[in-house]
N, C-alpha and C positions, 0 to 999 in steps of 0.2 A: 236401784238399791240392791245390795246384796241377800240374797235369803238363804237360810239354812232348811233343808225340809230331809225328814224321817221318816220314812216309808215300810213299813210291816210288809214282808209277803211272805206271800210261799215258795216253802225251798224246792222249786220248782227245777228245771231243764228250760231254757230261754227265756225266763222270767230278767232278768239283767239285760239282755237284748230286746225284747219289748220295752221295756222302762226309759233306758237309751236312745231306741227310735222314737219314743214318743216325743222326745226332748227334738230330735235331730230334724224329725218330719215337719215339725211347725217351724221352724228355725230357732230353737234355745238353745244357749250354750250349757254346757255344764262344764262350769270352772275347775272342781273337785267332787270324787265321788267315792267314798267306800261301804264297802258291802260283806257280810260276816255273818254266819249262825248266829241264831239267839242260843239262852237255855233249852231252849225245845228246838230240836233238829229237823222238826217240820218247817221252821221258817228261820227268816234272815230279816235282819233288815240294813236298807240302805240309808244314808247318811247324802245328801246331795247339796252343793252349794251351787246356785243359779243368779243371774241379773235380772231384774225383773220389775216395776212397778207393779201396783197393789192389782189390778186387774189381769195383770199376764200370771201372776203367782197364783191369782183365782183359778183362771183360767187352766192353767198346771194341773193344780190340786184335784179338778173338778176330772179332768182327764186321767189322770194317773187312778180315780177311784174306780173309774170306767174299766179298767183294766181287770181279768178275770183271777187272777193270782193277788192280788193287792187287797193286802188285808185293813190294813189301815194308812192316810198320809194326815203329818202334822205339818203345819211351817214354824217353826221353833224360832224365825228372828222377832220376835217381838215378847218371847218367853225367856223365865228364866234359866238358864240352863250350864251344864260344863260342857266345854268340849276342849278338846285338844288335839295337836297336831304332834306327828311324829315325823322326825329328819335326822337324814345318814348325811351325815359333811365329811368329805374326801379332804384333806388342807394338803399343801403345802408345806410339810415341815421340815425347813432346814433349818441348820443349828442355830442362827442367830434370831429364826422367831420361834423357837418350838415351848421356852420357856413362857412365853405371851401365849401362844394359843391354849397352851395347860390354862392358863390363869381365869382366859376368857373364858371357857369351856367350865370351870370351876364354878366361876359367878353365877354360870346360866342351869348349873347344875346337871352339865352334861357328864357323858359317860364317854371315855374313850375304849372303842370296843375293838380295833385294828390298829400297828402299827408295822411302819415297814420302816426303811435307812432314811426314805423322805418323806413321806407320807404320817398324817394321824387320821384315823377315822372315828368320826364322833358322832354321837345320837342323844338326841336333842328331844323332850316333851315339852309341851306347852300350848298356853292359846295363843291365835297367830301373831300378838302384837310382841310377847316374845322370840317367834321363829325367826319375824323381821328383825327384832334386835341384833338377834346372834346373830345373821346371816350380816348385817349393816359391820357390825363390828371386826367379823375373820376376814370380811371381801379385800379391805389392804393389804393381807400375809396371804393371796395365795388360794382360791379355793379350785378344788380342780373340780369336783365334782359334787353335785348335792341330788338327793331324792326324799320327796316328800311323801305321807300318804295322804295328805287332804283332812280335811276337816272331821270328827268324831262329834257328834253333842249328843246328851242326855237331859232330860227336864229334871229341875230340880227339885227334891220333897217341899211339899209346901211348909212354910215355914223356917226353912231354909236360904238365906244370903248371904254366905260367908263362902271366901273359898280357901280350899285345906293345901 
């Protein structure tokens, strides 16, 4: 099963390279990972999505707290939560589909942020059941290139289940 975990640390000097190894040294993959200042420039936190059954993700968690810079870990997949993903799509655009890939782009409420004589470049938010969509939809017109940043989530205020 897939798991989403959020990790607090300190904006340390090889704090991300520990965190990393610890995944790497036991054998866990890490699918998607991002990492960013908080409000407070003392720390970061990271964003990780892993494969895992309910004991390997224990087992994670229990590790990553061991860690000297790690301020706190959640695993957020069984919480409520937003997250979203952010994608650069390179297309393909010659003249006969560049009116379809507007349309598509439109729908999904992307943004076209570069153009060239063949080319659109597009950027894309959302959760990933979106990214897949778009990404399902442009692949017949053409995609030359795409870049994702991986998964972002936040817990929701309680009280809270609607999304904006």
């Amino acid at each position: 099963m897939r798991h989403t975990i959020s990790i607090l640390v300190e904006n340390h000097f090889g704090v991300l390279a520990r965190v990393a190894g610890l995944f790497s040294g036991r054998g866990f993959n890490i699918e998607s990972l991002t990492v960013a200042e908080t409000m407070d420039p003392s720390t970061s936190r990271m964003t990780i999505v892993t494969r895992g059954n309910e004991q390997i993700i224990e087992q994670i968690t229990k590790q990553l707290n061991k860690l000297v810079d790690v301020i706190k870990v959640v695993d957020l997949t069984n919480e409520k939560v937003v997250d979203r993903e952010l994608i650069i799509i390179k297309m393909n655009a010659q003249p006969h589909n560049r009116a379809e890939i507007l349309r598509i782009s439109e729908i999904f409420r992307g943004k076209v942020v570069d153009v060239s004589q063949d080319s659109y470049t597009i950027e894309v938010t959302g959760d990933e059941g979106k990214i897949t969509a778009i990404l399902e939809m442009l692949k017949p017109m053409g995609i030359k290139d795409i870049i994702r940043t991986g998964r972002i989530a936040m817990l929701r205020e309680a009280g809270t289940n609607h999304k904006a």
